[in-house]
N, CA, C and O of each residue as an XYZ file, in Angstrom:
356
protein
N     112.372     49.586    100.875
C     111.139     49.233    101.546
C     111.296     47.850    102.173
O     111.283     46.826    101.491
N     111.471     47.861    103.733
C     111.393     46.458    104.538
C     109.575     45.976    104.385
O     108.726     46.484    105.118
N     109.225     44.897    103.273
C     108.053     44.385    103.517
C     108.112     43.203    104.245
O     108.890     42.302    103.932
N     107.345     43.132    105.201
C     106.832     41.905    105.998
C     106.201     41.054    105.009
O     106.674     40.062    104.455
N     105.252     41.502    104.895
C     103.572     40.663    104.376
C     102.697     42.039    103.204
O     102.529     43.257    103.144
N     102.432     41.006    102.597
C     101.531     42.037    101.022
C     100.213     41.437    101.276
O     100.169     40.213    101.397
N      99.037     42.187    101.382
C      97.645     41.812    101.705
C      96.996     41.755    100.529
O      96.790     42.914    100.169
N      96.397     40.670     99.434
C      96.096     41.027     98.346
C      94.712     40.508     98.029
O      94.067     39.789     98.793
N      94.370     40.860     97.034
C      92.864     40.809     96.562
C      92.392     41.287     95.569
O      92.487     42.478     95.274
N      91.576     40.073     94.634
C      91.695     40.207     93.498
C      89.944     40.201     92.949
O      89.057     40.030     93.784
N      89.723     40.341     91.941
C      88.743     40.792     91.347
C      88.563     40.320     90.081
O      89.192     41.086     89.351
N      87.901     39.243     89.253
C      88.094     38.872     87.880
C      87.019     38.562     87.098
O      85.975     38.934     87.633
N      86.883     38.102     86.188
C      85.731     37.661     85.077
C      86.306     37.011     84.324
O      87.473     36.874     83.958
N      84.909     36.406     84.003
C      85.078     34.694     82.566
C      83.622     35.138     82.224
O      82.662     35.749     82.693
N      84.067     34.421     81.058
C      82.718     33.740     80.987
C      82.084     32.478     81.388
O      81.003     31.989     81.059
N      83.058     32.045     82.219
C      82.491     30.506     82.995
C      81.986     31.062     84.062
O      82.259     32.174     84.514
N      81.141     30.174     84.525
C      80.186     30.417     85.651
C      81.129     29.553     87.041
O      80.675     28.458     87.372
N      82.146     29.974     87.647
C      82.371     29.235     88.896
C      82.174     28.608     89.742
O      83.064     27.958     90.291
N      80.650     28.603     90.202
C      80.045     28.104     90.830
C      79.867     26.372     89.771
O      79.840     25.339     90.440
N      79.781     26.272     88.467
C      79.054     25.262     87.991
C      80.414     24.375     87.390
O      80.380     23.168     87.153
N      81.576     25.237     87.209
C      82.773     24.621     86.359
C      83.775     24.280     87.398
O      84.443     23.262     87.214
N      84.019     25.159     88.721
C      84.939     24.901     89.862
C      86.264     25.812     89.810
O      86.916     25.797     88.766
N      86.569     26.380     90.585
C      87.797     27.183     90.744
C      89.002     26.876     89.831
O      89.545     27.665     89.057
N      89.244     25.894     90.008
C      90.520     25.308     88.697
C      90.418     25.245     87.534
O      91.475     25.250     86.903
N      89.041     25.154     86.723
C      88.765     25.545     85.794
C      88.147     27.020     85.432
O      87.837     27.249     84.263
N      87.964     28.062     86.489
C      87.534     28.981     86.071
C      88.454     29.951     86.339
O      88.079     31.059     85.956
N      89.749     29.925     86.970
C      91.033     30.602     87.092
C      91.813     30.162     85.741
O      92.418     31.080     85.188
N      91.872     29.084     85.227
C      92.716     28.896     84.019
C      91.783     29.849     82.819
O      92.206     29.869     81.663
N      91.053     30.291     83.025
C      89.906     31.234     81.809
C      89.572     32.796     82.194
O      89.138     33.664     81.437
N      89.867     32.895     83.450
C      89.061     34.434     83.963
C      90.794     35.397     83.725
O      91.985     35.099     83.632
N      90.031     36.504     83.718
C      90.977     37.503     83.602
C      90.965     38.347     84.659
O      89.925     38.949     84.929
N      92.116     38.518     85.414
C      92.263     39.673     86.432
C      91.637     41.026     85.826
O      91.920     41.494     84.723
N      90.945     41.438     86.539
C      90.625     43.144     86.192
C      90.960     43.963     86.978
O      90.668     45.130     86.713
N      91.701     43.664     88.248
C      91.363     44.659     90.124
C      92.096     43.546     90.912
O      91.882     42.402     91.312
N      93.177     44.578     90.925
C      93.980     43.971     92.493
C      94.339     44.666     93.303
O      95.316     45.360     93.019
N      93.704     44.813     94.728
C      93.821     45.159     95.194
C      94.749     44.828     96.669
O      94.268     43.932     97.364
N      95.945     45.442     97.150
C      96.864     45.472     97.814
C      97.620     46.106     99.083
O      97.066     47.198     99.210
N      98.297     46.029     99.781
C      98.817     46.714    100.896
C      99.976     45.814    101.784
O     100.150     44.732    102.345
N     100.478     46.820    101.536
C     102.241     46.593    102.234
C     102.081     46.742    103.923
O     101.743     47.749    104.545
N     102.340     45.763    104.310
C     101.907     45.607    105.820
C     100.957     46.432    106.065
O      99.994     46.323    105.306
N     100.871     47.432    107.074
C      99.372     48.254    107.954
C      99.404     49.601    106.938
O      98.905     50.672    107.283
N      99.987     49.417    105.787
C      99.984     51.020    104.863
C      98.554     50.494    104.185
O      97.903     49.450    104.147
N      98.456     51.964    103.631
C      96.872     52.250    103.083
C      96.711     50.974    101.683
O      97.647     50.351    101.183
N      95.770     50.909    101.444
C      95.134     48.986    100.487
C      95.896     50.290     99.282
O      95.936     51.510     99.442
N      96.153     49.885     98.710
C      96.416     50.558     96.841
C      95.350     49.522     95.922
O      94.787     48.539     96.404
N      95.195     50.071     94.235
C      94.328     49.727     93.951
C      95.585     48.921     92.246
O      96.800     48.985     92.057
N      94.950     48.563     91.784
C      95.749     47.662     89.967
C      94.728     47.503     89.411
O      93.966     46.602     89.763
N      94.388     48.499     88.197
C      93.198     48.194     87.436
C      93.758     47.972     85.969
O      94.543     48.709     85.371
N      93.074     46.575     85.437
C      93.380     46.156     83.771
C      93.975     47.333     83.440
O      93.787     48.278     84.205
N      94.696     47.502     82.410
C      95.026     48.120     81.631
C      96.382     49.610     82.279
O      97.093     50.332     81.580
N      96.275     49.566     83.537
C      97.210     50.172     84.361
C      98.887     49.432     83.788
O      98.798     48.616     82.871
N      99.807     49.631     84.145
C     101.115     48.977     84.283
C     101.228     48.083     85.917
O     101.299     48.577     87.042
N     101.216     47.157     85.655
C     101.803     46.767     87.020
C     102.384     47.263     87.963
O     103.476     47.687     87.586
N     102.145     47.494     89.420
C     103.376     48.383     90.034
C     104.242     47.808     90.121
O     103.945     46.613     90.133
N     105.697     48.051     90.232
C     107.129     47.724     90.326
C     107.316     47.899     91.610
O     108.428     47.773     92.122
N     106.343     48.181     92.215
C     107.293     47.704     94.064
C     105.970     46.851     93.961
O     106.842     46.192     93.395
N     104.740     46.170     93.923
C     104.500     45.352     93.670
C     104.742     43.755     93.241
O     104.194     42.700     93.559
N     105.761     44.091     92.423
C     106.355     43.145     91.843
C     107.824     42.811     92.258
O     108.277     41.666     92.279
N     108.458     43.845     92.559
C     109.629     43.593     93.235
C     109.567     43.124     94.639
O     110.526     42.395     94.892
N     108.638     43.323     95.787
C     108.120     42.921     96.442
C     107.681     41.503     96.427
O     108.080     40.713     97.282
N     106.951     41.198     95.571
C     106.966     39.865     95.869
C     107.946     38.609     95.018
O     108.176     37.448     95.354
N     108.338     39.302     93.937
C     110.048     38.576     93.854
C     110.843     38.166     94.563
O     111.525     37.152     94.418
N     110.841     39.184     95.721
C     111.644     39.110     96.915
C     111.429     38.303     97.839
O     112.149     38.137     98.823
N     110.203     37.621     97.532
C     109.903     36.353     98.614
C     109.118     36.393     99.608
O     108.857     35.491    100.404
N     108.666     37.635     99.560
C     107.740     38.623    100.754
C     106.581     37.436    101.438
O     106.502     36.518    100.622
N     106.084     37.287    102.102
C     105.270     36.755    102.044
C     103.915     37.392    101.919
O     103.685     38.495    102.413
N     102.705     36.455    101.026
C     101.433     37.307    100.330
C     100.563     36.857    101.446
O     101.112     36.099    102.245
N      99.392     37.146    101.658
C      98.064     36.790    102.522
C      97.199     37.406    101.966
O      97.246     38.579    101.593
N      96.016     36.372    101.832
C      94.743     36.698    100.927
C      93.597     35.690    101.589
O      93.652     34.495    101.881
N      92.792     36.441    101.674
C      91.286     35.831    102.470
C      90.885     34.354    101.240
O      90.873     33.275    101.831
N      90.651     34.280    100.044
C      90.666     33.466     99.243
C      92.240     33.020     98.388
O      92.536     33.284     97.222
N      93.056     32.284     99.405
C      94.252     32.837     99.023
C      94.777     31.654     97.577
O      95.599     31.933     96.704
N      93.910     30.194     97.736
C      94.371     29.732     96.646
C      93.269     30.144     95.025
O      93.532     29.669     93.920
N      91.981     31.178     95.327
C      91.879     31.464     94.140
C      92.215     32.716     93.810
O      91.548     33.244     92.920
N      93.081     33.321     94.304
C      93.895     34.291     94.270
C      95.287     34.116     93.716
O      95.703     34.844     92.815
N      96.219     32.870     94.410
C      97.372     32.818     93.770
C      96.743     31.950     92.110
O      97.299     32.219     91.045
N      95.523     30.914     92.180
C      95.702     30.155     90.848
C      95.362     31.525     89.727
O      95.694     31.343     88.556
N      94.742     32.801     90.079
C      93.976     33.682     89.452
C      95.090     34.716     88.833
O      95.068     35.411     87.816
N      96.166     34.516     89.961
C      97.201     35.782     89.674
C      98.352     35.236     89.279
O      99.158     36.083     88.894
N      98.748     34.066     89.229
C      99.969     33.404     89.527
C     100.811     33.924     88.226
O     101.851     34.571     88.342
N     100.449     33.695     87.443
C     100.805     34.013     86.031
C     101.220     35.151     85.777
O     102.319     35.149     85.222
N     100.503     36.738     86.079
C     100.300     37.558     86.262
C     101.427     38.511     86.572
O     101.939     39.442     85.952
N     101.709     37.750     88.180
C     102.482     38.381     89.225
C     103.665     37.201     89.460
O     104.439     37.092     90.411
N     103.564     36.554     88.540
C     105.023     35.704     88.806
C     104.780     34.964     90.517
O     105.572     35.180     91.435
N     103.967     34.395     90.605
C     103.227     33.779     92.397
C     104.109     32.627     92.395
O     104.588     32.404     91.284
N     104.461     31.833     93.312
C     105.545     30.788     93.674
C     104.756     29.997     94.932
O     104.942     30.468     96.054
N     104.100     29.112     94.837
C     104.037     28.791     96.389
C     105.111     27.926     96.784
O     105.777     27.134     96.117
N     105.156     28.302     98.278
C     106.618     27.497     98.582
C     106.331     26.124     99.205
O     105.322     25.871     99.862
N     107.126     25.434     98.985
C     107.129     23.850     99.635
C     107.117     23.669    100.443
O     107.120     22.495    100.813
């Protein structure tokens, strides 16, 4: 699979309120539940808790792929861990 670009989007819960604690503190506490994804112009795929990670997911972005996300730094601080996320220098 030649990936360009991975379109991603994520979905989570805390019990902190974000709005009152701030993104950096409410990504170090919330838990991914829903990620949602797509390999250049192919159809969005879905990652729900308790699923296995996909492996072209992950191999994909091992590979250095580059990610794009509408909220993209509370997305990588949300997933980083997760999905092994790298931002580059």
């Amino acid at each position: 699979m030649d990936v360009k670009r991975i379109w991603l989007d994520s979905e989570t819960r805390s019990r902190l309120d974000l709005k009152k604690v701030g993104v950096f503190n409410y990504t170090d506490a919330c838990e991914p539940i829903l990620i949602t994804y797509a390999f250049d112009d192919e159809p969005v795929q879905v990652w729900q808790v308790g699923e296995p990670l996909p492996p072209t997911l992950l191999k994909t972005i091992s590979d250095g792929t580059e990610v794009a996300a509408h909220n993209a730094l509370f997305d990588y601080l949300a997933l980083k861990d997760l999905l092994g996320l790298k931002l580059e220098q």
